[in-house]
C-alpha atoms as a printed R data frame, in Angstrom:
    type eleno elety resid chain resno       x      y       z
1   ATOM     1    CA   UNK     A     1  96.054 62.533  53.348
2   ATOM     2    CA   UNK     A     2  94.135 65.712  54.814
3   ATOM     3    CA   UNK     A     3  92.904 63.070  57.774
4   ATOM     4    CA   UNK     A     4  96.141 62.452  58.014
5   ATOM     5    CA   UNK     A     5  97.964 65.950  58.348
6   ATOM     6    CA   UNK     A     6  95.091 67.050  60.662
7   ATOM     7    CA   UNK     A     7  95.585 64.059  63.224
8   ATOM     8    CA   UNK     A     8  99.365 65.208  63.016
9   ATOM     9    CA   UNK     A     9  98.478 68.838  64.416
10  ATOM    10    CA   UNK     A    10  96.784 67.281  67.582
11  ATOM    11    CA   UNK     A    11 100.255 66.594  68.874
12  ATOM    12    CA   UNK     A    12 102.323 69.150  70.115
13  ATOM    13    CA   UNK     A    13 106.479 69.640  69.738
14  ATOM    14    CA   UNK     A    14 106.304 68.628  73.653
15  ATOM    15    CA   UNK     A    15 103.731 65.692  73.391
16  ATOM    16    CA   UNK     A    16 106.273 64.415  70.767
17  ATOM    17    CA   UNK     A    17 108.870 64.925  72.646
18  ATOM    18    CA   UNK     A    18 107.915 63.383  75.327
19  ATOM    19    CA   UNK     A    19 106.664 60.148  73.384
20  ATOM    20    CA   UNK     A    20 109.967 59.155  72.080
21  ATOM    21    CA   UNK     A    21 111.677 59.790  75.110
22  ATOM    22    CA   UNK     A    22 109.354 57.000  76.915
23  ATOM    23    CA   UNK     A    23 110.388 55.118  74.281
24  ATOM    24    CA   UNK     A    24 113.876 55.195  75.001
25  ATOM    25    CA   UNK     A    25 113.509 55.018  78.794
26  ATOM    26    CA   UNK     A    26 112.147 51.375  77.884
27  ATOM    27    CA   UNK     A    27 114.837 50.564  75.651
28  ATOM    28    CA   UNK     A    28 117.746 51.512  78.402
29  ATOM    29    CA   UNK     A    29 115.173 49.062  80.643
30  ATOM    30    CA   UNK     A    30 115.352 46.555  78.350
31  ATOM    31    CA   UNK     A    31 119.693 47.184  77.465
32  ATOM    32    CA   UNK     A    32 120.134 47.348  81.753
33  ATOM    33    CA   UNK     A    33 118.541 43.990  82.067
34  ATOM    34    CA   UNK     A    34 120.509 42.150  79.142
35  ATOM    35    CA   UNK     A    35 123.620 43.319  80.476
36  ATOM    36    CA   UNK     A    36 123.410 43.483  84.167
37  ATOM    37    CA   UNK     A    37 120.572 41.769  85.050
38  ATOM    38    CA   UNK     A    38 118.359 43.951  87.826
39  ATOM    39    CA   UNK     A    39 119.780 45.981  90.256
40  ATOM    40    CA   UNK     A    40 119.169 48.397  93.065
41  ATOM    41    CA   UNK     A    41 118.028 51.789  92.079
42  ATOM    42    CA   UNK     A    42 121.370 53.611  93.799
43  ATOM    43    CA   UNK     A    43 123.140 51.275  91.086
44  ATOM    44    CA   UNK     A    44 123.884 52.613  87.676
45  ATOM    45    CA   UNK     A    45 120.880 51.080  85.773
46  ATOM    46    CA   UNK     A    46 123.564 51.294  82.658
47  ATOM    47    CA   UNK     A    47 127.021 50.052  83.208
48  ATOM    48    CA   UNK     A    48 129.592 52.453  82.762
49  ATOM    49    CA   UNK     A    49 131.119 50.433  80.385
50  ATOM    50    CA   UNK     A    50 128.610 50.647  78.364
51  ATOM    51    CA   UNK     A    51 127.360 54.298  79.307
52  ATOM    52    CA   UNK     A    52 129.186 55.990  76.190
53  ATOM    53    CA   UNK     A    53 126.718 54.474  73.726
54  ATOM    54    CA   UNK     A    54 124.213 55.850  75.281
55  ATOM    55    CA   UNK     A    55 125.995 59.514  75.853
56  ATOM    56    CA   UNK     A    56 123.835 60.813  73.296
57  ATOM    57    CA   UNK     A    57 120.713 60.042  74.539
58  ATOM    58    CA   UNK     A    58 121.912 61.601  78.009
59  ATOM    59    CA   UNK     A    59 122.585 64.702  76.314
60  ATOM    60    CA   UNK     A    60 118.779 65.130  75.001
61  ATOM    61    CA   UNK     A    61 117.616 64.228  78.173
62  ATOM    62    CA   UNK     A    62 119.678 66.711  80.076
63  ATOM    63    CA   UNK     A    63 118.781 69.435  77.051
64  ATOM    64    CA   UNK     A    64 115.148 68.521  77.469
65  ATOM    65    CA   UNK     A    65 115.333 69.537  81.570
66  ATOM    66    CA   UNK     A    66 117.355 72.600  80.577
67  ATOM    67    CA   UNK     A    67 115.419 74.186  77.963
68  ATOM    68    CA   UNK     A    68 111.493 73.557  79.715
69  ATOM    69    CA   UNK     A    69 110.362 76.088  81.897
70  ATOM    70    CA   UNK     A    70 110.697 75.240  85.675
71  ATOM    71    CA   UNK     A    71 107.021 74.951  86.736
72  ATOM    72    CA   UNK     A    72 106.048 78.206  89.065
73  ATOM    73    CA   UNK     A    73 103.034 76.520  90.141
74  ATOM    74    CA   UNK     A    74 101.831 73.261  88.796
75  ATOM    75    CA   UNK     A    75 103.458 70.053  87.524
76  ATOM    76    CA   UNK     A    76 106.544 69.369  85.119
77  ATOM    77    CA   UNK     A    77 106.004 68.924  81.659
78  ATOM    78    CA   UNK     A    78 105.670 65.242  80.165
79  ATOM    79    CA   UNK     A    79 108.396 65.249  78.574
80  ATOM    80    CA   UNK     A    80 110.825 67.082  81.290
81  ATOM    81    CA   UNK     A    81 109.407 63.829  84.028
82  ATOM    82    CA   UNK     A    82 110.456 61.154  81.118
83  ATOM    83    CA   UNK     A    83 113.781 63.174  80.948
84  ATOM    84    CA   UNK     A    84 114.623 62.375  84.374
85  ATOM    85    CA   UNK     A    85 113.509 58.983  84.300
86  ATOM    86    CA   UNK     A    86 116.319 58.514  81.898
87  ATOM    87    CA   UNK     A    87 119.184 60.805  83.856
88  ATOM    88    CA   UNK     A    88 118.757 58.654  86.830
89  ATOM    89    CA   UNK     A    89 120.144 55.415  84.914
90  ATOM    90    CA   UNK     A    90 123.177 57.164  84.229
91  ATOM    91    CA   UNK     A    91 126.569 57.584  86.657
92  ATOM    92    CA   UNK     A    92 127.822 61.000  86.780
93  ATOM    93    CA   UNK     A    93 131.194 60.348  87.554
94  ATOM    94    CA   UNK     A    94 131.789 57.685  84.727
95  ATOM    95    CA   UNK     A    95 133.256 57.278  82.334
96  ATOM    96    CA   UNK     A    96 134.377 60.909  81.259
97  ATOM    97    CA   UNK     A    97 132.542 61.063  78.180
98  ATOM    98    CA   UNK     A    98 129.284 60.436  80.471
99  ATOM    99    CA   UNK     A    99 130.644 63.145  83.436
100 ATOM   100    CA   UNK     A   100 131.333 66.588  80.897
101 ATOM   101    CA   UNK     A   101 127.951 66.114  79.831
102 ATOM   102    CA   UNK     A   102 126.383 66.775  83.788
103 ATOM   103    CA   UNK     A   103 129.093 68.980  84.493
104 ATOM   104    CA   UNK     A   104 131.002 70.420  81.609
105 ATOM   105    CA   UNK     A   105 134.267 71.522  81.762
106 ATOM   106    CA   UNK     A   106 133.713 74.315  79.196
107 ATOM   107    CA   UNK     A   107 131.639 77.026  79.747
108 ATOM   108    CA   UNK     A   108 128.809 77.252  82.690
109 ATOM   109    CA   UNK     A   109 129.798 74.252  84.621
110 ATOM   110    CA   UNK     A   110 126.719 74.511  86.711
111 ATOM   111    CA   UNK     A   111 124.149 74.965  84.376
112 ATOM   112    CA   UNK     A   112 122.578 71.398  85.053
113 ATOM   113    CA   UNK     A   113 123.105 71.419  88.169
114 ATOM   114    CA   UNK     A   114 121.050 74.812  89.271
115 ATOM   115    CA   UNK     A   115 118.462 74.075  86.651
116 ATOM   116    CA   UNK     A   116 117.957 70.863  88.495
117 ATOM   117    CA   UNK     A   117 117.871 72.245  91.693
118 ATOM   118    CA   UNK     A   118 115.335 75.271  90.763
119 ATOM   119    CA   UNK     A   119 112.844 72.755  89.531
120 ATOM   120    CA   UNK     A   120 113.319 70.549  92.758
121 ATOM   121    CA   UNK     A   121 112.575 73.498  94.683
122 ATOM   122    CA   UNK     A   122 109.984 74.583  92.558
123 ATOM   123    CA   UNK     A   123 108.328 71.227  92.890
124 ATOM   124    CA   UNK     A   124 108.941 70.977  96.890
125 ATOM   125    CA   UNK     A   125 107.191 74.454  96.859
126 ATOM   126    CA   UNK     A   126 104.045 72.934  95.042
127 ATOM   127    CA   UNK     A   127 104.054 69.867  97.181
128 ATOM   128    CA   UNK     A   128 104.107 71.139 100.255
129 ATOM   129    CA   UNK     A   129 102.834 74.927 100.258
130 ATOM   130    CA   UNK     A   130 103.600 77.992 102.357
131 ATOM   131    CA   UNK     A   131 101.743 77.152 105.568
132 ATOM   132    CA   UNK     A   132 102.922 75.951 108.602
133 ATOM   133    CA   UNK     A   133 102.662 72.161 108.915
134 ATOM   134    CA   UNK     A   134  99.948 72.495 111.956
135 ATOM   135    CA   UNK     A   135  98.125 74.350 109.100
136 ATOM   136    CA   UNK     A   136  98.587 72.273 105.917
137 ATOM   137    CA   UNK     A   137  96.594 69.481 106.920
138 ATOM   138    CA   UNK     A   138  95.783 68.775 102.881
139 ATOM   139    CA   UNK     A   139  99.874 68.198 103.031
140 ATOM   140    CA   UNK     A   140  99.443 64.594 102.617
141 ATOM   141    CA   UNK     A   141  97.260 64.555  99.513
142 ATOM   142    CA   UNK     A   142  99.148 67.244  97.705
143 ATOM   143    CA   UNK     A   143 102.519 65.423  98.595
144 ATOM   144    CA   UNK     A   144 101.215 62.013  97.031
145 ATOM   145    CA   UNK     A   145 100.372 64.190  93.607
146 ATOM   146    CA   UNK     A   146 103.735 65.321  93.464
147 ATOM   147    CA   UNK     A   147 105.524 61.769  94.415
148 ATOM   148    CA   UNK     A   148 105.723 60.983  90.797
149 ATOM   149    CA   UNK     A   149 107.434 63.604  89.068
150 ATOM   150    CA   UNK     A   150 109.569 64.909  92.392
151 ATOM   151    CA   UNK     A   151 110.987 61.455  93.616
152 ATOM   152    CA   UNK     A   152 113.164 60.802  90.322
153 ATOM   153    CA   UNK     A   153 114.209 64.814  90.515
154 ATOM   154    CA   UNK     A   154 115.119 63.874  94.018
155 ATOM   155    CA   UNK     A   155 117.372 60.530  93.272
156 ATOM   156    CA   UNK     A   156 119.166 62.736  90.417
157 ATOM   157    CA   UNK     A   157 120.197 65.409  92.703
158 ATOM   158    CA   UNK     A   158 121.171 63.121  95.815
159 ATOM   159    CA   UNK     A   159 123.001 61.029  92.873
160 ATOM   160    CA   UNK     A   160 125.239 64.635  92.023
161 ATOM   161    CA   UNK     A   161 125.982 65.183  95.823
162 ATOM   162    CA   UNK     A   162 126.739 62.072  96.437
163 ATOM   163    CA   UNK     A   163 129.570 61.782  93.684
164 ATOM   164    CA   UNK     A   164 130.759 65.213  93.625
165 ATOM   165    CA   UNK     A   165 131.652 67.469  96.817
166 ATOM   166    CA   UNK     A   166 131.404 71.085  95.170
167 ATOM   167    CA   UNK     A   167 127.754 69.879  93.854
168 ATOM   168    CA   UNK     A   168 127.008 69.222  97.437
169 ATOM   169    CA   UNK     A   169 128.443 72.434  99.163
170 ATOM   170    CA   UNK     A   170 126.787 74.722  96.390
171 ATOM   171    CA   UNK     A   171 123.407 72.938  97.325
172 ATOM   172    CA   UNK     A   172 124.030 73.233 100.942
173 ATOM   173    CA   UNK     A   173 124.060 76.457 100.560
174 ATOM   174    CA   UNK     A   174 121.062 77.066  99.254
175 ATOM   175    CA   UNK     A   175 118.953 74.739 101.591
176 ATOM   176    CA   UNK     A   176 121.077 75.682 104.262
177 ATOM   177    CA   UNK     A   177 121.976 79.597 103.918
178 ATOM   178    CA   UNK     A   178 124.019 80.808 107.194
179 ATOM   179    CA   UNK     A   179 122.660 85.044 106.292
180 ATOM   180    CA   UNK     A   180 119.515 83.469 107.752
181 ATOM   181    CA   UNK     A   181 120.282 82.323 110.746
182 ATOM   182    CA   UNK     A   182 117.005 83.710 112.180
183 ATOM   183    CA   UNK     A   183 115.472 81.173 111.408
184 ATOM   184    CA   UNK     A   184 117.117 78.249 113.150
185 ATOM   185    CA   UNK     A   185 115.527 79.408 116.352
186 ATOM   186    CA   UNK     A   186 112.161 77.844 114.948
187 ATOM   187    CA   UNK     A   187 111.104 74.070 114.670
188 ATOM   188    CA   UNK     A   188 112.696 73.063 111.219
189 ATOM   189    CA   UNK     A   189 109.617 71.355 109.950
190 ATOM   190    CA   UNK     A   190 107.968 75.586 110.805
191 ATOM   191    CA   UNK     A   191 110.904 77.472 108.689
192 ATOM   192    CA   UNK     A   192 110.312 79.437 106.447
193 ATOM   193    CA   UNK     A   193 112.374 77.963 103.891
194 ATOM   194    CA   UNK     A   194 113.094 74.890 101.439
195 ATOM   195    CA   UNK     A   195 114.356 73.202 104.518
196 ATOM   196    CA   UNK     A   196 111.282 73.567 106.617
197 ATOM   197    CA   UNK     A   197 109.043 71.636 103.640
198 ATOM   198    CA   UNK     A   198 111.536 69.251 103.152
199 ATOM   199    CA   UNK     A   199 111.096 68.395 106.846
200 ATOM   200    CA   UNK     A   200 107.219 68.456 106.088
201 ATOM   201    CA   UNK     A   201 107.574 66.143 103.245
202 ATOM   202    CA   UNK     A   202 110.574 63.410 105.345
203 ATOM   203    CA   UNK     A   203 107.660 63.225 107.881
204 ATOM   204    CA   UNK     A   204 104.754 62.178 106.047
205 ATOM   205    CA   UNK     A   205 102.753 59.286 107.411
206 ATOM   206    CA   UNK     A   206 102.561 56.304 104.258
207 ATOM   207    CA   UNK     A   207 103.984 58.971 101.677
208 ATOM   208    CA   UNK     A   208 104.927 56.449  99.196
209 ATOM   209    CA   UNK     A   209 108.600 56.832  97.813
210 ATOM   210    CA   UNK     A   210 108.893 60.570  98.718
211 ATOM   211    CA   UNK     A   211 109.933 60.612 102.391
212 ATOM   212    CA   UNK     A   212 112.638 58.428 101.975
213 ATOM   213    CA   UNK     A   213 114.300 60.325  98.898
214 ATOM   214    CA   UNK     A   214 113.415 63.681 101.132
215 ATOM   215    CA   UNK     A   215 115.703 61.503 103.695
216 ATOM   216    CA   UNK     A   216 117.993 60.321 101.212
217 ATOM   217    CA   UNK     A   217 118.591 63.827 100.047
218 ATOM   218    CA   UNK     A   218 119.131 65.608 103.486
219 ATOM   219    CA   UNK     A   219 121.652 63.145 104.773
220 ATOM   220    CA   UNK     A   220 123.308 63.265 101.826
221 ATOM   221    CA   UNK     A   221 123.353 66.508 101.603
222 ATOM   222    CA   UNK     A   222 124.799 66.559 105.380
223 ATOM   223    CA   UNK     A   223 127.900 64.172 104.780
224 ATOM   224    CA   UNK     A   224 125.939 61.195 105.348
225 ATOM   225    CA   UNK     A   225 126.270 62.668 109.289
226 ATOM   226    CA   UNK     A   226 123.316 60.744 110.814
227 ATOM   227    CA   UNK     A   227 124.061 63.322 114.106
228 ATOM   228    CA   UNK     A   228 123.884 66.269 111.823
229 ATOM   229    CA   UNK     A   229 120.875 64.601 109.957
230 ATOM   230    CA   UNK     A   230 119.058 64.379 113.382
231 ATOM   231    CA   UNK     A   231 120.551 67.915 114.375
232 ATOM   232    CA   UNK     A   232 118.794 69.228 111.576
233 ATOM   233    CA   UNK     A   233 115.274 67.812 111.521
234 ATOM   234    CA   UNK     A   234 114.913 66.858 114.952
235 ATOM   235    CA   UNK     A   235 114.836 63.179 116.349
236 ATOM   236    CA   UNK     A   236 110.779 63.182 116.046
237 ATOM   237    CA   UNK     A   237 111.143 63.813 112.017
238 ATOM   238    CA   UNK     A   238 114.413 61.898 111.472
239 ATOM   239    CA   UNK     A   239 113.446 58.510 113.133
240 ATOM   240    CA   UNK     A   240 111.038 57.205 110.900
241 ATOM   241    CA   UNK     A   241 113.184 57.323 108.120
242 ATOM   242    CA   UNK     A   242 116.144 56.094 110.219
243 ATOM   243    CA   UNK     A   243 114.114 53.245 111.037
244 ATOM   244    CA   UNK     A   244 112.503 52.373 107.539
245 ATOM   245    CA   UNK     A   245 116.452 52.402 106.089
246 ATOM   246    CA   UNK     A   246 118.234 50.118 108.826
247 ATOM   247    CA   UNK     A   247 120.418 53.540 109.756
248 ATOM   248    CA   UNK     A   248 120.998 52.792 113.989
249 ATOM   249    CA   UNK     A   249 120.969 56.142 115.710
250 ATOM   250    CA   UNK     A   250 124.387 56.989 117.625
251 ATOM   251    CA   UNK     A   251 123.614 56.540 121.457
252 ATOM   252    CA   UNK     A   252 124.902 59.509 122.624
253 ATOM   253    CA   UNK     A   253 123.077 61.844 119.951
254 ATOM   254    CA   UNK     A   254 120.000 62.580 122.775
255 ATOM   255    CA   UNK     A   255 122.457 63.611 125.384
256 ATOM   256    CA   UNK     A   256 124.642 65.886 122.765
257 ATOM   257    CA   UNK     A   257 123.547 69.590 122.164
258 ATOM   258    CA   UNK     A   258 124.998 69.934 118.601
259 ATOM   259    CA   UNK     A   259 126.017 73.372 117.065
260 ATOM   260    CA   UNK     A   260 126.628 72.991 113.506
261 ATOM   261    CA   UNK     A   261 123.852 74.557 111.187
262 ATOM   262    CA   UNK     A   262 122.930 77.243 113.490
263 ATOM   263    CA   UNK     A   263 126.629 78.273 113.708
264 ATOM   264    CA   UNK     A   264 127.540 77.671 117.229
265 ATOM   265    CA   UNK     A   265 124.241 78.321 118.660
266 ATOM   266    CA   UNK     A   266 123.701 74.943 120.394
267 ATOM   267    CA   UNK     A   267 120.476 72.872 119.173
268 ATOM   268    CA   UNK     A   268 117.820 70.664 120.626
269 ATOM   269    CA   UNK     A   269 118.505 67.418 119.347
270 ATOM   270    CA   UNK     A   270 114.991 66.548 119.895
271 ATOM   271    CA   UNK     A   271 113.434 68.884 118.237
272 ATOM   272    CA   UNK     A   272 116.124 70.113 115.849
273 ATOM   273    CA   UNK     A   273 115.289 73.871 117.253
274 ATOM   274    CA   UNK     A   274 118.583 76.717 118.179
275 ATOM   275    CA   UNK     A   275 118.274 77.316 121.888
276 ATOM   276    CA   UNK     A   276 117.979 80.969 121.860
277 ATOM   277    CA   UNK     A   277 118.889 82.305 126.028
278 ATOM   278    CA   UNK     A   278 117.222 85.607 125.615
279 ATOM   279    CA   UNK     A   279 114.018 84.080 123.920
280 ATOM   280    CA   UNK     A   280 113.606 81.423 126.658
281 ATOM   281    CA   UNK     A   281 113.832 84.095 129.358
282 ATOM   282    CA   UNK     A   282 111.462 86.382 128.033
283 ATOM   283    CA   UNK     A   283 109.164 83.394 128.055
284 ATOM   284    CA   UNK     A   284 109.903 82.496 131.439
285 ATOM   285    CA   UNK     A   285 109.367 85.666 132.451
286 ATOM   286    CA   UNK     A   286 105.566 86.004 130.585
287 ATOM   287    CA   UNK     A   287 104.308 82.179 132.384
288 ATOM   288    CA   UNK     A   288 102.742 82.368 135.971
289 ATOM   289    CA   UNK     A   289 104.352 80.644 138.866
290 ATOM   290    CA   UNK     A   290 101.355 78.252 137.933
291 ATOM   291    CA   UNK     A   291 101.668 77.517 134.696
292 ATOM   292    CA   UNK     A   292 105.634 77.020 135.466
293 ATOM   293    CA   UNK     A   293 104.481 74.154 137.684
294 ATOM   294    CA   UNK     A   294 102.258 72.404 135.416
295 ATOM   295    CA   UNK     A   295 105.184 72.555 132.868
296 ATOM   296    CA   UNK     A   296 107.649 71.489 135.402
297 ATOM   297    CA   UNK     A   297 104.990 68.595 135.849
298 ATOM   298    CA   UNK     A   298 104.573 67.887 132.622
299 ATOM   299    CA   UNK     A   299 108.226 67.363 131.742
300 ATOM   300    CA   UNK     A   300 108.800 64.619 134.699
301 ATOM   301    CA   UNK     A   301 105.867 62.820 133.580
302 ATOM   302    CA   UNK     A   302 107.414 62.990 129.833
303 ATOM   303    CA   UNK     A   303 110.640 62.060 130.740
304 ATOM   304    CA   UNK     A   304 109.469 59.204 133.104
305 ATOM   305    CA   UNK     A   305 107.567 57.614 130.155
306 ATOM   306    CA   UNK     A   306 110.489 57.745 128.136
307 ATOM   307    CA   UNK     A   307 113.101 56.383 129.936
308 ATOM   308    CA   UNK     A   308 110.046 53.330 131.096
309 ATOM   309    CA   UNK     A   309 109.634 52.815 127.853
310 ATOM   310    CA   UNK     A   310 113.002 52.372 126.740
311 ATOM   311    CA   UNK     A   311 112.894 55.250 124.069
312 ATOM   312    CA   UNK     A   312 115.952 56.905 125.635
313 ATOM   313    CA   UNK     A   313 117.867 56.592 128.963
314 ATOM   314    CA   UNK     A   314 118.572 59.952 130.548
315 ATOM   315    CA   UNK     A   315 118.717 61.378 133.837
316 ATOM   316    CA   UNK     A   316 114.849 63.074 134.654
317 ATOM   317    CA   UNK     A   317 116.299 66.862 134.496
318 ATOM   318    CA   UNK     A   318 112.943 67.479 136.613
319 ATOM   319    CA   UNK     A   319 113.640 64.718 139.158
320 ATOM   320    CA   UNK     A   320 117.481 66.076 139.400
321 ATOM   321    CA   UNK     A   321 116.617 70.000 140.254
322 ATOM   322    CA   UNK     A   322 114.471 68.171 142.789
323 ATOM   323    CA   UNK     A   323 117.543 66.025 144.481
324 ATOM   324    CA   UNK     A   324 120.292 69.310 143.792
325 ATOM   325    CA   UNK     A   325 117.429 71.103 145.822
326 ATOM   326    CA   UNK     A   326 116.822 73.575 142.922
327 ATOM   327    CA   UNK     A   327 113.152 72.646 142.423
328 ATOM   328    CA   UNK     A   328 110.368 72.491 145.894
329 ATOM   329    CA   UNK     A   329 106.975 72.347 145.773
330 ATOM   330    CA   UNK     A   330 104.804 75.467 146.025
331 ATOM   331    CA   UNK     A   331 103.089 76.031 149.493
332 ATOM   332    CA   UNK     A   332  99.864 77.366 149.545
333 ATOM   333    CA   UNK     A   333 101.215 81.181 150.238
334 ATOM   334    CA   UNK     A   334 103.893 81.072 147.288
335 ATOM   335    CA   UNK     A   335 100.662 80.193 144.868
């Protein structure tokens, strides 16, 4: 009996916790597949119809994410990753009995929601770091730890957005806040903010799972506005992902200069940066005549590749200041 008690103490409250919850993430497994058969993981894993029995097991699950500490640095706590193993099998929308438990209609209706939302963050935040993405090469490795644990987190949230507007304008707001609007004049995958790493972590080379619920949750969160999507991330970060998910890319979304997120100032759809007038003619006025050739160089040579290529088909805006007269070559005085 003492051998007994003292292999009891070995496991803590949370180690328990987190045991029987794997247990009953294989039994809904085991219930989805008698009663559905397999299905896509944007399907409800549990029918709706038969949700309710399971209401119960929702509401531990969702308790469980609540009631753990968000992880300041680090990973989540076993039990809080089996917890949302389990809240991505349910709807949220369906049926009732199922949608008062994400978002109650008593009391703090967005408890769940920002308590999901501070751990994705806090996650993103461990994933990806505070350095720039030219300096976090060890990006890739860190990301891969995280893949685990943030992808379900992830697939929760874009699963609230997705089936509820307000969940997706009060989380718009908080990847997207217009009081900084600073810092659209900077490459998105440089800012400052949640939305530069999530632009980090959408562009990872082989990154598993995570890019495309990174994707999945930005376009979502954008309306499902593949323009907007691009706007945001810029076409070199957004294709990929575009690609890997069969989403075509409008025609006309190279030649567009978009002004949503940045409030009217218009953006580079290539590289998802604000123009900013006053910045680009203080750094037009720093370059040499020189160095303004070599760049006016380098962009025909760029844009000729392209349109060879077939990437995109635009006019050369090099090759037109030439034929409008607005470009000539230097003579050997002017240099």
């Amino acid at each position: 009996e003492a051998e007994t008690l003292i292999s009891v103490s070995r496991f803590s409250p949370q180690q328990v916790m987190a045991e029987l919850l794997k247990a009953s993430m294989c039994l809904c497994v085991g219930y989805q597949k008698s009663v559905g058969g397999n299905k896509n993981i944007s399907d409800d894993s549990i029918p709706p119809e038969h949700a309710s029995d399971f209401a119960q097991l929702l509401s531990v699950s969702l308790d469980t994410i609540r009631l753990l500490p968000v992880p300041s640095v680090g990973h989540l706590a076993e039990a809080s990753k089996q917890a949302f193993s389990i809240a991505l099998n349910f709807s949220t929308i369906r049926p009732e009995t199922i949608k008062i438990l994400w978002l109650p209609d008593t009391g703090d209706r967005w408890i769940n929601v920002d308590k999901i939302y501070n751990i994705f963050d806090a996650l993103v935040k461990s994933a990806v770091g505070t350095k720039s993405k030219k300096d976090n090469a060890d990006t890739v490795n860190t990301a891969g730890e995280y893949q685990v644990e943030l992808t379900p987190v992830t697939l929760v949230l874009v699963r609230l957005m997705a089936e509820h507007i307000d969940v997706r304008e009060r989380i718009l707001e908080r990847v997207y806040p217009q009081a900084n609007k600073t810092e659209y004049n900077k490459l998105p995958e440089d800012r400052s903010g949640i939305s530069g790493r999530l632009v980090r972590l959408l562009s990872i080379p082989q990154g598993g799972m995570l890019p495309g619920a990174i994707g999945d949750f930005l376009l979502t969160l954008l309306s499902q506005d593949v323009k907007q999507f691009i706007m945001a991330t810029g076409y070199g970060n957004a294709a990929g992902y575009l690609l890997a998910r069969g989403i075509d890319i409008p025609t006309d979304v190279l030649k567009e200069v978009g002004s949503g997120l940045a409030d009217q100032n218009p953006v580079d759809p290539v590289t998802g940066r604000a123009f900013d007038q006053e910045e680009i003619d203080r750094e037009l006025a720093a370059m040499t005549t020189e160095e303004k050739e070599r760049e006016a160089e380098r962009l025909f040579v760029l844009f000729e590749r392209l349109n060879k290529t077939g990437v995109i088909k635009v006019q050369n805006p090099v090759r037109a200041a030439q034929e409008s007269g607005r470009f000539h070559e230097l003579s050997s005085d002017e240099e």
